[in-house]
MIMARTI-637737 format. One record per residue (C-alpha): residue number from 1; x, y, z. Coordinates in steps of 0.2 Angstrom, whole numbers, plus 2048, in hexadecimal, padded with zeros to 3 digits. Layout:
<atoms>
+-----+-----+-----+-----+
| seq |  px |  py |  pz |
+-----+-----+-----+-----+
| NUM |   X |   Y |   Z |
...
+-----+-----+-----+-----+
</atoms>
This chain:
<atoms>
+-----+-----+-----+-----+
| seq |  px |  py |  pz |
+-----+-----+-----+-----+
|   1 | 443 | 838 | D4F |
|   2 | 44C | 832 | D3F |
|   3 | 45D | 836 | D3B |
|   4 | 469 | 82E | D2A |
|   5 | 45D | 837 | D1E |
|   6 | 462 | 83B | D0E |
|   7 | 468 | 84C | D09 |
|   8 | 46D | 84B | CF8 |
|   9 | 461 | 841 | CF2 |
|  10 | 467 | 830 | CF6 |
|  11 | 45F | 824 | D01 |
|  12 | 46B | 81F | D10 |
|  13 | 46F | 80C | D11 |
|  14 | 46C | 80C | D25 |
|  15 | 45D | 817 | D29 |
|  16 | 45B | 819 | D3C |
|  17 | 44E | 81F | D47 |
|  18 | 44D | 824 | D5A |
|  19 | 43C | 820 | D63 |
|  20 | 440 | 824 | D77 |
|  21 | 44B | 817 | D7C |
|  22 | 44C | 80E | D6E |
|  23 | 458 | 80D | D5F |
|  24 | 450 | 807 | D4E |
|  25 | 45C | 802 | D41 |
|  26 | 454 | 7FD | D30 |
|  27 | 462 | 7F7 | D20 |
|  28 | 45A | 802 | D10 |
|  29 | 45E | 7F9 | D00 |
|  30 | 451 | 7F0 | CFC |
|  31 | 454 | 7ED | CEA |
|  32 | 465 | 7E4 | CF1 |
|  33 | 45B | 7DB | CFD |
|  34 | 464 | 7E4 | D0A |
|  35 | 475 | 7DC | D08 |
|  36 | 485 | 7E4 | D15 |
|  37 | 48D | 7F0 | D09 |
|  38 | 4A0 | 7F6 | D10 |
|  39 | 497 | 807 | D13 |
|  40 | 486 | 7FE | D1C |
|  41 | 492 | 7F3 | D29 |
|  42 | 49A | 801 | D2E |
|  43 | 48B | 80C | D32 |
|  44 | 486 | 7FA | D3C |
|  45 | 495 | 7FB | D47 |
|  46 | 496 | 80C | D4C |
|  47 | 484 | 80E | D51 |
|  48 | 484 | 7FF | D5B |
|  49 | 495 | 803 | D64 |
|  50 | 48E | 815 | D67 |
|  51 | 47F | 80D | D6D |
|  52 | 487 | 803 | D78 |
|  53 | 48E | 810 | D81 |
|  54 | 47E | 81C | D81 |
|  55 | 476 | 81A | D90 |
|  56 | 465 | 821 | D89 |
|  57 | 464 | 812 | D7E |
|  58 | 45D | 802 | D85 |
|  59 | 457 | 7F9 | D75 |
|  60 | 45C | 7F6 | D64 |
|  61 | 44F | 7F1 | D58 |
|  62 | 459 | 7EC | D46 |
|  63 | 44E | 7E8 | D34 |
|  64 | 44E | 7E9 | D23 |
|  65 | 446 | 7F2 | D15 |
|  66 | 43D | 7E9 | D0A |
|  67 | 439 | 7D7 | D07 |
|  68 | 449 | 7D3 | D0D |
|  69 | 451 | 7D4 | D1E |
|  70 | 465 | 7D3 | D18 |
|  71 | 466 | 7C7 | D0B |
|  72 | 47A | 7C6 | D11 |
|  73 | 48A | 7D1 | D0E |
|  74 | 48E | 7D8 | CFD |
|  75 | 499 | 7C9 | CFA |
|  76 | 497 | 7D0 | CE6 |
|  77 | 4A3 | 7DD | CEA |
|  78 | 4AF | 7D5 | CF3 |
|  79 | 4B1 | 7C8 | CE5 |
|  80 | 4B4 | 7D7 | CD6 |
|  81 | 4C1 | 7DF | CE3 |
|  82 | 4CB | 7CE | CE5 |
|  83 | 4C6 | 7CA | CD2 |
|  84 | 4D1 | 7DB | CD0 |
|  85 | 4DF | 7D7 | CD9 |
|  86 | 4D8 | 7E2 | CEA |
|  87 | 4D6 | 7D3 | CF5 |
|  88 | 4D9 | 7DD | D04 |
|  89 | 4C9 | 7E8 | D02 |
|  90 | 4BD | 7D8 | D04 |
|  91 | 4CB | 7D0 | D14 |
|  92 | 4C5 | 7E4 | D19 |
|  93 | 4B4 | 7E1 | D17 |
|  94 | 4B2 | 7D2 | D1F |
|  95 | 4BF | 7D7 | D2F |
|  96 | 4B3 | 7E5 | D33 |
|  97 | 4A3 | 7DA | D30 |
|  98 | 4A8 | 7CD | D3D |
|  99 | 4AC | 7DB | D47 |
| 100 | 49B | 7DF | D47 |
| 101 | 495 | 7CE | D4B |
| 102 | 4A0 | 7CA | D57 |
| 103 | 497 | 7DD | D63 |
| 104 | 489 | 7D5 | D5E |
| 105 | 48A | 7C6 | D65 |
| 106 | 490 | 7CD | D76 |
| 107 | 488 | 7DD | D76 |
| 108 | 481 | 7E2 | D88 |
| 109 | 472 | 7E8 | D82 |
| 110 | 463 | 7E0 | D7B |
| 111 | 460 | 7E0 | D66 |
| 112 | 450 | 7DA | D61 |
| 113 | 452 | 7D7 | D4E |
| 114 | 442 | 7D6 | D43 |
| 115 | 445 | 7C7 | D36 |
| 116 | 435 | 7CC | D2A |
| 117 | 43E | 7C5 | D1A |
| 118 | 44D | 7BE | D13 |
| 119 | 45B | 7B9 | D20 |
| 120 | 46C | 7B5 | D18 |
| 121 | 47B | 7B3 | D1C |
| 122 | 483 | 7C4 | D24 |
| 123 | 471 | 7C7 | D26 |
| 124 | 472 | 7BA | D32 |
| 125 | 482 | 7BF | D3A |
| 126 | 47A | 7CF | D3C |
| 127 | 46A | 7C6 | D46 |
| 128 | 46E | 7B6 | D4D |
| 129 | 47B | 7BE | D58 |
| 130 | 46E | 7C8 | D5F |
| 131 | 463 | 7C5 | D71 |
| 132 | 454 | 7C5 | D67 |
| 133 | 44F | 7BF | D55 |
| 134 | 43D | 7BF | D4F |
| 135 | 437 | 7B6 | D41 |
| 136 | 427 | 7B7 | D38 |
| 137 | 420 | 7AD | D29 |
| 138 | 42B | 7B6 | D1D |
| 139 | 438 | 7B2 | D24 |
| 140 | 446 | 7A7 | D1A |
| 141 | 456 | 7A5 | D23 |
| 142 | 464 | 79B | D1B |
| 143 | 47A | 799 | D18 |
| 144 | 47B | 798 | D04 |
| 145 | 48F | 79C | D05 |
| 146 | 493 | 78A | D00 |
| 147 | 48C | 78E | CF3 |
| 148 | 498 | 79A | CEE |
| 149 | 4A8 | 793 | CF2 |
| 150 | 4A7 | 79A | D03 |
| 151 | 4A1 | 792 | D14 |
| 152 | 496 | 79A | D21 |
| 153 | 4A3 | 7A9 | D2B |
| 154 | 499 | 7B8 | D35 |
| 155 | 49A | 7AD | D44 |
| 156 | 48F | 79F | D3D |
| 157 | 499 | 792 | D43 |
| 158 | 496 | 797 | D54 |
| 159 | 483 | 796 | D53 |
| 160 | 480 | 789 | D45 |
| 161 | 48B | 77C | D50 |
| 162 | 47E | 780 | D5E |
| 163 | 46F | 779 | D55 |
| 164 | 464 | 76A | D5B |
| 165 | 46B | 75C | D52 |
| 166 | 47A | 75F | D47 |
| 167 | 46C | 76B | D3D |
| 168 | 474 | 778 | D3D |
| 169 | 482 | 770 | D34 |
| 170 | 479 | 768 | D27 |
| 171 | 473 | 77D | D23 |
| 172 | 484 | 783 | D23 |
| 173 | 48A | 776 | D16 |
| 174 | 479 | 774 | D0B |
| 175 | 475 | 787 | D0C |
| 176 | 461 | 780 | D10 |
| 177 | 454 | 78B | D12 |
| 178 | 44C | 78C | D22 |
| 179 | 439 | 795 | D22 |
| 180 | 434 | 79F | D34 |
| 181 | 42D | 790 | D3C |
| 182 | 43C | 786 | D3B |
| 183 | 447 | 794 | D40 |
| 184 | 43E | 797 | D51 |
| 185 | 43D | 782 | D52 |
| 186 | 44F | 780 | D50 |
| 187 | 456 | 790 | D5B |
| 188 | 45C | 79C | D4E |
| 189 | 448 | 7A6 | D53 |
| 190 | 445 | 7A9 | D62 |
| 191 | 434 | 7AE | D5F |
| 192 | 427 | 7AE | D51 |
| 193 | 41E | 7BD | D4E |
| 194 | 410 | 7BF | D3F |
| 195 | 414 | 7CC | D32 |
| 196 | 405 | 7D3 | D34 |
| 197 | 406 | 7D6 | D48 |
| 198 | 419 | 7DF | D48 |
| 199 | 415 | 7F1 | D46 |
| 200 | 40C | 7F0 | D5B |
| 201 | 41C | 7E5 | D5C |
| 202 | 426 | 7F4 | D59 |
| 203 | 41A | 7FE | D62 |
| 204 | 41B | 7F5 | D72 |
| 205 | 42E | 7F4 | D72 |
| 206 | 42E | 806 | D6D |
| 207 | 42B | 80A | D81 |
| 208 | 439 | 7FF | D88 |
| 209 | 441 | 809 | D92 |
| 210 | 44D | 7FB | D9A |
| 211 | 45A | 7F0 | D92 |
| 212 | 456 | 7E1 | D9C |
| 213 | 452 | 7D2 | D90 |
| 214 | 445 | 7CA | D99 |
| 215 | 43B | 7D8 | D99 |
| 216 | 43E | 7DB | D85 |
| 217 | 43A | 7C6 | D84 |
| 218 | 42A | 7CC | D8E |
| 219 | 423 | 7D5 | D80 |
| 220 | 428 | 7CC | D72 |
| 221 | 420 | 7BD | D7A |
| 222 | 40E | 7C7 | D7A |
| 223 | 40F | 7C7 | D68 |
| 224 | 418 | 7B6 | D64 |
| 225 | 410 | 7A7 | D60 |
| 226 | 413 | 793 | D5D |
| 227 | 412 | 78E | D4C |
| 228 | 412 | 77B | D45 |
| 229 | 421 | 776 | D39 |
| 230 | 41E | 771 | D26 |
| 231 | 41C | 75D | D24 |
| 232 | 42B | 75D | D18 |
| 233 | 435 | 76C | D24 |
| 234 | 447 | 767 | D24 |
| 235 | 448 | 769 | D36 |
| 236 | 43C | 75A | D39 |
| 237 | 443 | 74F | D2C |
| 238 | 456 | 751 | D32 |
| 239 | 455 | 751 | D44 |
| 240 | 461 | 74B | D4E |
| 241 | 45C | 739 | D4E |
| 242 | 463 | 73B | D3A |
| 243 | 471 | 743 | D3E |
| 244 | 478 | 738 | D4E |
| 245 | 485 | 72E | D51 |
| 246 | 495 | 72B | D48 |
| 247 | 491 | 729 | D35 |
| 248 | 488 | 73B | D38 |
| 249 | 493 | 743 | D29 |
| 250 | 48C | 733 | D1D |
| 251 | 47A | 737 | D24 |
| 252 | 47C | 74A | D20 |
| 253 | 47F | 746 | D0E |
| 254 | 473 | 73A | D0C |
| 255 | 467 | 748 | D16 |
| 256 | 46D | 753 | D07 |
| 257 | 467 | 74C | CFA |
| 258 | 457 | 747 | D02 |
| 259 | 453 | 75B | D03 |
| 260 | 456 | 75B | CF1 |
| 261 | 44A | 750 | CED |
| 262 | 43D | 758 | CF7 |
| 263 | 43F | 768 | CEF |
| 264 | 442 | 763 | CDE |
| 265 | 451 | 769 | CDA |
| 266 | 45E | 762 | CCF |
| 267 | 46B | 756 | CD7 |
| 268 | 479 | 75B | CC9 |
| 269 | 474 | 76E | CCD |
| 270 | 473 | 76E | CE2 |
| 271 | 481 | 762 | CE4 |
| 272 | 48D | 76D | CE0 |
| 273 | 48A | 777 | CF2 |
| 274 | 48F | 769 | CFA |
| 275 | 49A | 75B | CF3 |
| 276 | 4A4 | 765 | CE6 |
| 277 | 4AE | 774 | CED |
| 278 | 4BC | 776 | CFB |
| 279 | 4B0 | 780 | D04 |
| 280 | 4A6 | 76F | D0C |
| 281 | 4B6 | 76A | D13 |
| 282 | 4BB | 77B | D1A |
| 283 | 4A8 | 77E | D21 |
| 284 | 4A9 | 76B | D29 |
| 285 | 4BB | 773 | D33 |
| 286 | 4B2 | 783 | D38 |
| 287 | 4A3 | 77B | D3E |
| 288 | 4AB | 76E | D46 |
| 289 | 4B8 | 775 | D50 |
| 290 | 4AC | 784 | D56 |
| 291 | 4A1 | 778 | D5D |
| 292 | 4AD | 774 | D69 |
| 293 | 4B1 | 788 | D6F |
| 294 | 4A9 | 790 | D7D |
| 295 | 4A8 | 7A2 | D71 |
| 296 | 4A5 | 7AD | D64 |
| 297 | 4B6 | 7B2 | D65 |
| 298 | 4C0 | 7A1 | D5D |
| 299 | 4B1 | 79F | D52 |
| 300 | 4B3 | 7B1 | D4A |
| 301 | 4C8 | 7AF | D49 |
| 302 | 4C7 | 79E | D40 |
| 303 | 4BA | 7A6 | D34 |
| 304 | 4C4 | 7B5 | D30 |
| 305 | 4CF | 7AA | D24 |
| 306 | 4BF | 7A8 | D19 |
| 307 | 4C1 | 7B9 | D11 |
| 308 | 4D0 | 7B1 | D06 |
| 309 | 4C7 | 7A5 | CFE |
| 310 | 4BF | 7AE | CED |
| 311 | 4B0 | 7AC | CE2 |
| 312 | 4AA | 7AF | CD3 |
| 313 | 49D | 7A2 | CC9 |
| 314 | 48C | 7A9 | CD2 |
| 315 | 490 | 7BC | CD9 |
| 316 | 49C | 7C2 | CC9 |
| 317 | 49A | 7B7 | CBA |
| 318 | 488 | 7B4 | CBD |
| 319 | 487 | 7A4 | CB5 |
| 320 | 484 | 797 | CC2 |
| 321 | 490 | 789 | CBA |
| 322 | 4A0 | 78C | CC8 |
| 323 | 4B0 | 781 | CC2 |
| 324 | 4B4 | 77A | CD3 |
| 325 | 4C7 | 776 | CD5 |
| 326 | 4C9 | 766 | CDA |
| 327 | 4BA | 763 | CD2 |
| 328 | 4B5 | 754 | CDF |
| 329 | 4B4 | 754 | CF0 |
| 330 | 4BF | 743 | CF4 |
| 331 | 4CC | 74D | CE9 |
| 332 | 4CF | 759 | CF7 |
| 333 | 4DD | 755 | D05 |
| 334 | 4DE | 75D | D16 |
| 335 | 4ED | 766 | D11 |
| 336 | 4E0 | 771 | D05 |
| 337 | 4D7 | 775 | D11 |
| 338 | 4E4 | 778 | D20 |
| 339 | 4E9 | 784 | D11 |
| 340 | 4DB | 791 | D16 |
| 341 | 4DE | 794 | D29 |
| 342 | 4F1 | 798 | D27 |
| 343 | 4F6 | 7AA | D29 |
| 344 | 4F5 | 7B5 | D1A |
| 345 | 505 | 7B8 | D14 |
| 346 | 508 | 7C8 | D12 |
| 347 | 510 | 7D6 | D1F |
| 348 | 505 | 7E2 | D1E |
| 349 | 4F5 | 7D7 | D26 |
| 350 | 4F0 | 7D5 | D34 |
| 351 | 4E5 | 7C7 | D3B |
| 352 | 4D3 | 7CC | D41 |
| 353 | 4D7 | 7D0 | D53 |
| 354 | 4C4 | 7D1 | D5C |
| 355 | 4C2 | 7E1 | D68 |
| 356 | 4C3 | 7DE | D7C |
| 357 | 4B0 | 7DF | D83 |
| 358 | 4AC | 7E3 | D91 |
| 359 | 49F | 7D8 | D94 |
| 360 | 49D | 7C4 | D94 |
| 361 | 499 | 7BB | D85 |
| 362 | 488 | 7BB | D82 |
| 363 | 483 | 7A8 | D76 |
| 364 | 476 | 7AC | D68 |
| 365 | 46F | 79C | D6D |
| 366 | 46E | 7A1 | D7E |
| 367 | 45F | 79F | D87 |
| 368 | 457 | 7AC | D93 |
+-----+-----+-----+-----+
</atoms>
């Protein structure tokens, strides 16, 4: 049973379909590559807290659309509403998206999330959060916000901090791309599925009739297999041994530039993700004071502040040439960036306060 069709003729953003226990959740804009519009987040967070609470649901089975699983949130939007003056529509948006991570990431029952494509990041909030996250070799995961002036929010910190090896550091800050193999090698998988298998996947978690995740692991691990890294995967060549010991933040720079040699890009062009914008300094604090928290729930609170930091060069102007301000990385003080988790001044906010759960916090690096 399919229900979200369209009546007047225009395809829903959240198509979702009912297969006896079961709850299939599939994102419908392809041509966006799936990016979390306002209207697509909301449908996310009232099905899964509804779902939740259904006792006739025991498994929630969440793709996309297309070549694409969710290529992030609609950050595009957000930027021509603070562009406009509306600053508080995007701090909206986002508030009610790390609302959904946060369920997410401590939701009771188990969410099996089918990463056939592009994985980005509020695709990955979306996912990573989740019991189960199966990759295939489609699959292309990474965090290009420093990229945009932003750093990595939707509860990235938390699970990124949690990588072998300060890895997951060096994707939030360089916004690398990460194939399926080196997803499920590094954690952010749990399993690797070919594409070509995950339709008796989906058949064989169609008639789960229990929420119980080692019975859901059970069947994903009949159709999972073992695949060998690239000889040039990042995960290989910065491994923990690289990243270790105290001069780690020199050795992540230098690790950097290495990956930018070995993909061919332009130093002058890839730099700017990293050693030109506020954003590195802001990620570095959110990634290194969630490493230290025991839950999702600091993680999401200190990433909240992120929606006041605005963007224009790639999303609105289109013109890939941003005019960073300081336009140097050793022109940045702490002061600067202390400057993005204070309090917004304005009467009429409120701080994200994250719902009371009922149940523990579940880690999305968890193991079974």
């Amino acid at each position: 049973m399919a229900s979200n069709q369209p009546s007047d003729g225009v395809d829903p953003q959240v198509l979702i379909e009912e297969k006896s226990y079961v709850k299939i959740i599939t994102m419908n804009r392809p041509r966006q590559l799936n990016a979390l519009s306002a209207n697509m987040v909301s449908q996310l967070l009232k099905s899964f807290i509804a779902y939740e609470e259904d006792a006739n649901v025991k498994l929630v089975i969440l793709k996309g659309k297309g070549r694409a699983f969710c290529a992030g949130g609609d950050v595009s939007a957000v930027a021509n509403d603070v562009t406009n003056g509306h600053w508080k529509f995007g701090a909206n948006f986002f508030r009610k998206e790390f609302t959904l991570n946060y369920i997410l990431a401590t939701y009771p029952k188990s969410q099996v999330s089918i990463l056939n494509g592009i994985v980005m990041g509020g695709g990955a909030g979306v996912s990573i959060h989740g019991k189960f996250r199966v990759a295939t070799e489609n699959s292309v995961f990474a965090m290009p916000e420093t990229a945009l002036g932003l750093f990595p929010d939707i509860g990235a910190s938390y699970f990124l901090s949690r990588l072998p090896g300060f890895f997951g550091e060096f994707v939030g800050l360089t916004g690398a791309r990460l194939d399926g193999a080196e997803m499920l090698a590094c954690g952010l998988a749990t399993h690797f599925v070919s594409s070509s298998t995950l339709p008796l996947l989906e058949e064989a978690l169609f008639k789960v009739d229990t929420s119980d995740p080692v019975v859901v692991n059970s069947i994903i691990e009949k159709f999972s297999q073992r695949v060998p890294l690239k000889q040039r995967s990042a995960f290989l060549r910065f491994n923990q041994k690289l990243f270790g010991g105290p001069t780690s933040k020199s050795k992540l720079k230098l690790a950097h530039f290495e990956w930018i040699v070995s993909t061919g890009a332009s130093p002058k062009d890839q730099s700017k993700k990293f050693c030109m914008h506020l954003s590195e300094k802001a990620g570095c604090k959110v990634l290194i004071s969630a490493s230290s928290e025991s839950s999702e729930c600091a993680a999401m609170s200190c990433e909240e502040k992120s929606a006041k930091i605005s963007l224009r060069a790639l999303l609105v102007d289109k013109d890939k040439n941003p005019k960073w301000e300081p336009s140097k990385l050793e022109l940045i003080s702490n002061e600067m960036v202390d400057r993005y988790f204070t309090k917004v001044d304005d009467e009429e906010w409120e701080d994200l306060k994250l719902p009371r759960r009922p149940t523990p916090t579940i880690s999305a690096m968890s193991k079974l």
